[in-house]
N, CA, C and O atoms as a Tinker XYZ file with bonds, in Angstrom:
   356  protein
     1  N    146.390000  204.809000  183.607000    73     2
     2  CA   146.867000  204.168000  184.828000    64     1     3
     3  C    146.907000  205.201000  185.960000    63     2     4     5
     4  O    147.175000  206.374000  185.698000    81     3
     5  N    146.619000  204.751000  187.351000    73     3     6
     6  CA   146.337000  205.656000  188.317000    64     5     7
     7  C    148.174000  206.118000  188.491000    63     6     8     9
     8  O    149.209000  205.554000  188.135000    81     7
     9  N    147.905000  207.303000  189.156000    73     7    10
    10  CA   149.531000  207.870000  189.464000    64     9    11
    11  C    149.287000  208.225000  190.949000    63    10    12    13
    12  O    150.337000  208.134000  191.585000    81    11
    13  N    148.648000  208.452000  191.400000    73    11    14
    14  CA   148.622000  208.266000  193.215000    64    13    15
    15  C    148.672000  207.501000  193.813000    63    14    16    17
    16  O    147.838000  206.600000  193.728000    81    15
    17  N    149.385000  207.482000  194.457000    73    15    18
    18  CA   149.596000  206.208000  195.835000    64    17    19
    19  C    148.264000  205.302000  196.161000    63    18    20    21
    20  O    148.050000  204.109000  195.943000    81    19
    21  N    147.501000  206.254000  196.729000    73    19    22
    22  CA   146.534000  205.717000  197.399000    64    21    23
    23  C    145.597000  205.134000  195.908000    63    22    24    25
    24  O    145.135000  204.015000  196.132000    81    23
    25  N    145.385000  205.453000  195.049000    73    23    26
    26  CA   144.914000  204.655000  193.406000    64    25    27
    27  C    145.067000  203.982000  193.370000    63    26    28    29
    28  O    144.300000  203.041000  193.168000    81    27
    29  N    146.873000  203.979000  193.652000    73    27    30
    30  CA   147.347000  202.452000  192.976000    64    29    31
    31  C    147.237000  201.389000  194.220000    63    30    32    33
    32  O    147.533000  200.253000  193.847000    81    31
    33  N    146.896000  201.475000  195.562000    73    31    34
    34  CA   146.735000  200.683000  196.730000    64    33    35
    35  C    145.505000  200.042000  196.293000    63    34    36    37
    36  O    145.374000  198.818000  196.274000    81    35
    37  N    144.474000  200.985000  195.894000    73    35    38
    38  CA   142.853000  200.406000  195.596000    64    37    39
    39  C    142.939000  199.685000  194.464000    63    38    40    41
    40  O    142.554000  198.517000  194.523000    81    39
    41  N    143.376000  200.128000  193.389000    73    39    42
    42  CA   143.264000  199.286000  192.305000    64    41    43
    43  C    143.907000  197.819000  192.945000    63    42    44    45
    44  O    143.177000  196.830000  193.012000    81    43
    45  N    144.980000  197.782000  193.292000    73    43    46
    46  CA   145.908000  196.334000  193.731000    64    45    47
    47  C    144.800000  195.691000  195.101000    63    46    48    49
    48  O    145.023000  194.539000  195.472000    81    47
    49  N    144.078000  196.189000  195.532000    73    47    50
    50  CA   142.914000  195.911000  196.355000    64    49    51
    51  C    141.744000  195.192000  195.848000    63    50    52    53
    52  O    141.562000  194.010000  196.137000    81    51
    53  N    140.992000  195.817000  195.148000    73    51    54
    54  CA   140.057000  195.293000  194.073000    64    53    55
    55  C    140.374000  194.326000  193.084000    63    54    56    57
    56  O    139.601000  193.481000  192.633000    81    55
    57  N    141.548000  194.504000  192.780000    73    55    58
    58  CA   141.885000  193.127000  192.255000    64    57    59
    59  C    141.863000  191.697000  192.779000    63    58    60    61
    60  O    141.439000  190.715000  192.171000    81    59
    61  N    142.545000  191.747000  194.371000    73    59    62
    62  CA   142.223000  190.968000  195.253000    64    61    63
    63  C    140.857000  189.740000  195.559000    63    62    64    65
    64  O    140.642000  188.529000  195.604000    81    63
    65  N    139.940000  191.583000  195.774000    73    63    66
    66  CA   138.714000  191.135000  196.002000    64    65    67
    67  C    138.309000  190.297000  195.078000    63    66    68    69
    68  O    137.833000  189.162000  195.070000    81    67
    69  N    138.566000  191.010000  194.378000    73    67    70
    70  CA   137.259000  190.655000  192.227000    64    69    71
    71  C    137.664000  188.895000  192.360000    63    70    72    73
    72  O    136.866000  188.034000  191.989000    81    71
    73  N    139.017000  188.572000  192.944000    73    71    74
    74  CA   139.214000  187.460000  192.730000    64    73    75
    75  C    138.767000  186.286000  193.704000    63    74    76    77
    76  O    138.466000  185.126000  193.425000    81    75
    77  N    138.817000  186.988000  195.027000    73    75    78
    78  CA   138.715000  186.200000  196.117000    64    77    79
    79  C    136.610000  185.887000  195.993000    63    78    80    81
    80  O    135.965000  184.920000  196.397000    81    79
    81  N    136.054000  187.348000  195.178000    73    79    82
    82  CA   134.473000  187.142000  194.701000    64    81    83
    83  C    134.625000  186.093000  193.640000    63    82    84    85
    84  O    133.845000  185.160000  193.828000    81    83
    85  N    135.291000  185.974000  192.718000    73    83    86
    86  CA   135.253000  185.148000  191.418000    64    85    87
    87  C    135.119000  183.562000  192.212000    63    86    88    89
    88  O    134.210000  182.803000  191.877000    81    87
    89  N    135.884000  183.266000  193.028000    73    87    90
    90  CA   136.205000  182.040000  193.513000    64    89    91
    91  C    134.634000  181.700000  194.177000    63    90    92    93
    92  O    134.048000  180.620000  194.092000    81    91
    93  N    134.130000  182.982000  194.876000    73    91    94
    94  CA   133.070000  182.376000  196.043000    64    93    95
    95  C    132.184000  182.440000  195.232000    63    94    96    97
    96  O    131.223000  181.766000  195.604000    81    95
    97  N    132.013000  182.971000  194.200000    73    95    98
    98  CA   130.624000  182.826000  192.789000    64    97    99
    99  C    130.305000  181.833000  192.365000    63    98   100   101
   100  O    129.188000  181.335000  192.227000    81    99
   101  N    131.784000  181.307000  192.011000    73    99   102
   102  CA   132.053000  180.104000  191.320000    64   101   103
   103  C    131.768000  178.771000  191.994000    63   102   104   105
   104  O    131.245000  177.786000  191.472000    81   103
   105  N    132.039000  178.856000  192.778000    73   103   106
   106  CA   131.952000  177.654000  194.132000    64   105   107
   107  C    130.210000  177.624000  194.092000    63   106   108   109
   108  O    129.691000  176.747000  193.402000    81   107
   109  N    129.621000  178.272000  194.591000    73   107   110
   110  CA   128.395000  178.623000  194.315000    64   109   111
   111  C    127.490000  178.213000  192.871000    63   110   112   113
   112  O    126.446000  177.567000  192.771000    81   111
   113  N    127.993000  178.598000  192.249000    73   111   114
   114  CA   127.516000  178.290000  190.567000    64   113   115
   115  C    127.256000  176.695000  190.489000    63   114   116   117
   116  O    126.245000  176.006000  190.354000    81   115
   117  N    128.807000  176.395000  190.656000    73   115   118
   118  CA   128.774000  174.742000  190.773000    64   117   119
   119  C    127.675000  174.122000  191.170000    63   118   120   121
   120  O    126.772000  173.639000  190.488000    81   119
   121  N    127.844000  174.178000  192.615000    73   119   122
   122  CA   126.709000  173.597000  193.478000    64   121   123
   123  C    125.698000  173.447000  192.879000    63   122   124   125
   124  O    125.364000  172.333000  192.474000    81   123
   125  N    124.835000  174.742000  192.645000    73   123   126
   126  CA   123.841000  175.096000  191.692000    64   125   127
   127  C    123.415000  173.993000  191.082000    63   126   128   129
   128  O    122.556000  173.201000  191.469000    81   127
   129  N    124.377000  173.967000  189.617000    73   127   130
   130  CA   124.352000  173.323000  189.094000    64   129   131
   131  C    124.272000  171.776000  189.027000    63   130   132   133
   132  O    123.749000  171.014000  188.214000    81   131
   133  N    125.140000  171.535000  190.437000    73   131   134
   134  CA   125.004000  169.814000  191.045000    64   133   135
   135  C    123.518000  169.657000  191.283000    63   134   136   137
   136  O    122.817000  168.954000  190.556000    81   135
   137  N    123.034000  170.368000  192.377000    73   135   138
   138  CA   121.739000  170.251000  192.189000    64   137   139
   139  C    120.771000  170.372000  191.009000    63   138   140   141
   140  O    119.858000  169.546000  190.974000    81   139
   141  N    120.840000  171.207000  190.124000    73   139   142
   142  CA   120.286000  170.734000  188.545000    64   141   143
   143  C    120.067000  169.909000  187.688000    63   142   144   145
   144  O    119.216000  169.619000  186.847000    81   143
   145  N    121.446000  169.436000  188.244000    73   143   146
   146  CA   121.496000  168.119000  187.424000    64   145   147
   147  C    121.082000  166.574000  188.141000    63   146   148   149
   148  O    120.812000  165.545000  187.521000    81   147
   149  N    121.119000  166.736000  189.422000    73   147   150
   150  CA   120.575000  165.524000  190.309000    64   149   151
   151  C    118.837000  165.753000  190.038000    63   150   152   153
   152  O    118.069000  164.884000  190.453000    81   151
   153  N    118.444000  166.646000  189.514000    73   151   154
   154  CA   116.661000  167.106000  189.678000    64   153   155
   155  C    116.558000  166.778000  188.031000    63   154   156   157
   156  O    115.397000  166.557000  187.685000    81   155
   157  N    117.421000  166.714000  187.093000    73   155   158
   158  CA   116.947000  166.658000  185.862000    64   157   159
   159  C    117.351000  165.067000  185.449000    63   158   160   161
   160  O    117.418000  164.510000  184.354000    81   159
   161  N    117.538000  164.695000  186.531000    73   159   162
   162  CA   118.457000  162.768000  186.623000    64   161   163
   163  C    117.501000  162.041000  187.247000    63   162   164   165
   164  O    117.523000  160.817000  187.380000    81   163
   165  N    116.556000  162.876000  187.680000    73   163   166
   166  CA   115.100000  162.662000  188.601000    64   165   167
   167  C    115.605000  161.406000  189.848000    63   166   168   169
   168  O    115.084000  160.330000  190.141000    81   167
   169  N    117.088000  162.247000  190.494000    73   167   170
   170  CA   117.402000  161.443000  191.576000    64   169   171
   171  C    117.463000  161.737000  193.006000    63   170   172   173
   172  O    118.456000  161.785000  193.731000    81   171
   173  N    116.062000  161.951000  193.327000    73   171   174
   174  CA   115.968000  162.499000  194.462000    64   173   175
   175  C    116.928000  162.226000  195.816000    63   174   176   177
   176  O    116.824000  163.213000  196.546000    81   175
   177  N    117.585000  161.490000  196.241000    73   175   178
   178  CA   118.168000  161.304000  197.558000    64   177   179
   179  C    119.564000  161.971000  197.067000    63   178   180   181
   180  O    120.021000  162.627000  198.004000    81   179
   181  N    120.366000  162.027000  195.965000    73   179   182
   182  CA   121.160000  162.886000  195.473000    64   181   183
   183  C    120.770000  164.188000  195.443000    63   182   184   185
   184  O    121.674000  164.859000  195.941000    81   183
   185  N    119.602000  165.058000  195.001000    73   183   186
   186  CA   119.509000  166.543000  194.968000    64   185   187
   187  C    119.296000  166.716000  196.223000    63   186   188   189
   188  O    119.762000  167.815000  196.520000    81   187
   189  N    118.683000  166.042000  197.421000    73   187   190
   190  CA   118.593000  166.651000  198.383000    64   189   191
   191  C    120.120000  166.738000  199.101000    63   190   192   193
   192  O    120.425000  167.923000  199.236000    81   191
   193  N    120.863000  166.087000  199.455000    73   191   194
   194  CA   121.876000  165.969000  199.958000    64   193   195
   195  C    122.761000  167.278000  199.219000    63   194   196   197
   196  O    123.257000  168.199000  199.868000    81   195
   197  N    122.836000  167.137000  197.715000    73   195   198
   198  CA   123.291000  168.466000  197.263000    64   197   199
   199  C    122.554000  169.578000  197.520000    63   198   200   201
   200  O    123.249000  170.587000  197.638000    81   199
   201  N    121.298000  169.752000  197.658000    73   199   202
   202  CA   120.679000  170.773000  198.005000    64   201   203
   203  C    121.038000  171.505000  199.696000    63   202   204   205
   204  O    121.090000  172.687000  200.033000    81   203
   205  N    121.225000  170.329000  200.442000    73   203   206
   206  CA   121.604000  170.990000  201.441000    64   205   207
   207  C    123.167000  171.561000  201.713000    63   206   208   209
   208  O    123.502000  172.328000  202.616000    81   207
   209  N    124.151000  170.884000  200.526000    73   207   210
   210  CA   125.282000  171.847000  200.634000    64   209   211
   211  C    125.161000  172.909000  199.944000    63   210   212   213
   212  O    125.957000  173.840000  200.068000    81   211
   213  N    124.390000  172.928000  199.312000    73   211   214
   214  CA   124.152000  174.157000  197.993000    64   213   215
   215  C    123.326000  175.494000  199.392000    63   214   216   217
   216  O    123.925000  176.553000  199.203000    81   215
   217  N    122.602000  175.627000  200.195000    73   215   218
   218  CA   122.090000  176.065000  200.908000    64   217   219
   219  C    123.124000  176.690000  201.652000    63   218   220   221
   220  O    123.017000  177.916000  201.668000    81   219
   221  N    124.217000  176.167000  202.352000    73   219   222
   222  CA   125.101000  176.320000  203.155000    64   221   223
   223  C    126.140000  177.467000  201.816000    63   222   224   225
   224  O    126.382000  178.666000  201.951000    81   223
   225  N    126.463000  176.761000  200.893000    73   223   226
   226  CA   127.494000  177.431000  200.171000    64   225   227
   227  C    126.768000  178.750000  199.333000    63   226   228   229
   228  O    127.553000  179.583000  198.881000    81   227
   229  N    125.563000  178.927000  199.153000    73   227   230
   230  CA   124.577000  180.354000  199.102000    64   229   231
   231  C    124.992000  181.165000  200.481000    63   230   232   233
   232  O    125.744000  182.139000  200.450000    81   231
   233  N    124.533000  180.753000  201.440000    73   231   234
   234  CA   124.294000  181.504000  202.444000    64   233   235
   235  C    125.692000  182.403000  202.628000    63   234   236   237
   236  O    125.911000  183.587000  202.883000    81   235
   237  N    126.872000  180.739000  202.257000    73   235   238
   238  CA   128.235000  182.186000  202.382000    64   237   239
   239  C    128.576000  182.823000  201.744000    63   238   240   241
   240  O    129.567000  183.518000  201.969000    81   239
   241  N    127.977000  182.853000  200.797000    73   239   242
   242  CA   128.449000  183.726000  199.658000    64   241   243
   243  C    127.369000  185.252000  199.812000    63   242   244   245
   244  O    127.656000  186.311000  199.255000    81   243
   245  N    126.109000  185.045000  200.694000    73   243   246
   246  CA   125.605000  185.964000  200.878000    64   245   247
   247  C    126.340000  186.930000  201.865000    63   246   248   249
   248  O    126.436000  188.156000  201.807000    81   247
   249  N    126.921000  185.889000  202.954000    73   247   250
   250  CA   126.935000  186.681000  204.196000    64   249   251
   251  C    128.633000  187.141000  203.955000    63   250   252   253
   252  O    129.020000  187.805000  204.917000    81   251
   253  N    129.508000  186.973000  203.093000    73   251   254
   254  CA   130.569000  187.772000  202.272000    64   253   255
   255  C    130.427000  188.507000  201.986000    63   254   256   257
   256  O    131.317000  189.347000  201.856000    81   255
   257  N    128.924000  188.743000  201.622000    73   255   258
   258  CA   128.979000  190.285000  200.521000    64   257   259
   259  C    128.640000  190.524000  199.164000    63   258   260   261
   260  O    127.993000  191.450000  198.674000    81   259
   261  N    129.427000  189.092000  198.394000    73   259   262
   262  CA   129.524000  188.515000  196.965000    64   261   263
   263  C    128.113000  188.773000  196.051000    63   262   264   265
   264  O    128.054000  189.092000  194.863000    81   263
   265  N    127.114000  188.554000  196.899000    73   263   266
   266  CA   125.753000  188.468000  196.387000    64   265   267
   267  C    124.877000  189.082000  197.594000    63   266   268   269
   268  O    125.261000  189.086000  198.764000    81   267
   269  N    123.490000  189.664000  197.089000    73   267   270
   270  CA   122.628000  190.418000  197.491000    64   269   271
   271  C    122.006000  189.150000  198.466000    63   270   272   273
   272  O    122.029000  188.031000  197.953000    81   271
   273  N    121.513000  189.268000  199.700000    73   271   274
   274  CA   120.650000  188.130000  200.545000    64   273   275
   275  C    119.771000  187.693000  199.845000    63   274   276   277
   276  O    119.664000  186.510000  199.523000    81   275
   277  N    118.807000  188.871000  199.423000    73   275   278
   278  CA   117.467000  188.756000  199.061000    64   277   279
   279  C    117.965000  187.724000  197.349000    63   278   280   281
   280  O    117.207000  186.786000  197.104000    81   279
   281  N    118.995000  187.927000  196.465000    73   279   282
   282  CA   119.325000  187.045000  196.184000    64   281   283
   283  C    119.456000  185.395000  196.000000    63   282   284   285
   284  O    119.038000  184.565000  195.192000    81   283
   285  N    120.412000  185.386000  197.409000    73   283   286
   286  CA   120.206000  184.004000  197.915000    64   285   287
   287  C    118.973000  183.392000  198.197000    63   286   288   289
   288  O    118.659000  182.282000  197.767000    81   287
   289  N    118.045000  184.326000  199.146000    73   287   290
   290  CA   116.951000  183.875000  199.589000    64   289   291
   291  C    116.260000  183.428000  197.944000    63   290   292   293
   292  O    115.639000  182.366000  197.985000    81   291
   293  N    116.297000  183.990000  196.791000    73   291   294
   294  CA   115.430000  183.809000  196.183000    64   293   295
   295  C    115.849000  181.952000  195.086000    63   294   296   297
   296  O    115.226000  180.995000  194.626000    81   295
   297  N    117.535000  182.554000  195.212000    73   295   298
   298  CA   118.155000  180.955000  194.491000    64   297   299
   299  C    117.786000  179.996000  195.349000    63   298   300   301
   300  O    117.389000  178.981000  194.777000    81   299
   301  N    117.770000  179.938000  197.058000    73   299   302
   302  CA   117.392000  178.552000  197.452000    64   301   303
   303  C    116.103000  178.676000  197.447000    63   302   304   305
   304  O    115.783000  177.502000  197.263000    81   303
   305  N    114.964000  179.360000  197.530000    73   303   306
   306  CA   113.946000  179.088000  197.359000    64   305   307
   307  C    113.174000  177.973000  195.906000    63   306   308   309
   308  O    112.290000  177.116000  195.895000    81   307
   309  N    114.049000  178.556000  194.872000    73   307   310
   310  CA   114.042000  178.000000  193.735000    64   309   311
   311  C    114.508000  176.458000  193.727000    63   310   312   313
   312  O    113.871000  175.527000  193.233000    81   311
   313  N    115.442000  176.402000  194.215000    73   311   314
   314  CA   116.002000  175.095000  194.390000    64   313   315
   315  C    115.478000  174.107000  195.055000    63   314   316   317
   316  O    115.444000  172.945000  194.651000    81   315
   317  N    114.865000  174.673000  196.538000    73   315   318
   318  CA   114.031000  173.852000  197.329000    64   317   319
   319  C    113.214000  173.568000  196.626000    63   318   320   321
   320  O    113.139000  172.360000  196.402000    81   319
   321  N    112.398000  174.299000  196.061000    73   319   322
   322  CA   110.643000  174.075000  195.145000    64   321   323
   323  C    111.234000  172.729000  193.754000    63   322   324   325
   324  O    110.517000  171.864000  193.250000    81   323
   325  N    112.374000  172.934000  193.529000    73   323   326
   326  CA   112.706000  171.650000  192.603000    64   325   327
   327  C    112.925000  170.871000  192.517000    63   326   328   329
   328  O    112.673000  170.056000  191.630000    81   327
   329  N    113.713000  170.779000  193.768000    73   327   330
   330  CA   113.805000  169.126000  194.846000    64   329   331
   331  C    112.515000  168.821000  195.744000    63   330   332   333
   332  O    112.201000  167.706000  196.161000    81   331
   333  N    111.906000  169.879000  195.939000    73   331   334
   334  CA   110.137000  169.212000  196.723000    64   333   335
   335  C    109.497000  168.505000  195.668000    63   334   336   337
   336  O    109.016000  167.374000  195.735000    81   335
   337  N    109.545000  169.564000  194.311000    73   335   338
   338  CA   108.684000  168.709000  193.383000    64   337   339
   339  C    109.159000  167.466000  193.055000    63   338   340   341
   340  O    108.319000  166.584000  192.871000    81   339
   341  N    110.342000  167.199000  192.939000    73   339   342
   342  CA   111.065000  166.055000  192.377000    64   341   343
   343  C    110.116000  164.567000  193.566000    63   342   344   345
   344  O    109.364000  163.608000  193.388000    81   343
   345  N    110.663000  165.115000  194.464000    73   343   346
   346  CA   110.429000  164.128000  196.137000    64   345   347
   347  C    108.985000  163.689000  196.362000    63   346   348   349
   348  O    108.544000  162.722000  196.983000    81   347
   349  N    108.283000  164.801000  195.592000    73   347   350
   350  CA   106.267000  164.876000  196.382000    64   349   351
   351  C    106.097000  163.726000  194.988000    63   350   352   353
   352  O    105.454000  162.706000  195.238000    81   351
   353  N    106.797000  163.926000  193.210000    73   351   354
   354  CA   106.429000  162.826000  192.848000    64   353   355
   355  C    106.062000  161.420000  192.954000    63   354   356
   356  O    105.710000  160.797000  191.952000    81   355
């Protein structure tokens, strides 16, 4: 266990964070997943509508910090290409 002041400020800090990240991951994950499952339900006017909150709730989780951009950029890319294919059927 840290014995300096300033240790024990960071540790009680990072804890914070780790949690306030756990929440914006998670939130994120979900979505994800809503959209996964509207594309594997082959219900297109549902994945898109989730796709576009799923877009919005990436982006904040990028622009937090939580996750790498190039990241995000690469999960909605993925997502878009699964709801296009779903839609061009």
């Amino acid at each position: 266990m840290a014995h300096h002041k300033d240790a024990i400020k960071r540790i009680k800090q990072s804890e914070k964070a780790n949690e306030r990240n756990r929440t914006s991951r998670s939130r994120m994950r979900n979505q994800i997943r809503r959209v996964r499952e509207a594309v594997a339900a082959k219900d297109a006017k549902t994945a898109q509508v989730e796709l576009r909150v799923a877009v919005s709730v990436i982006h904040k989780t990028a622009g937090k910090g939580v996750i790498h951009r190039n990241q995000a950029a690469r999960r909605i890319s993925r997502l878009n290409r699964a709801v296009k294919a779903l839609v061009l059927r």
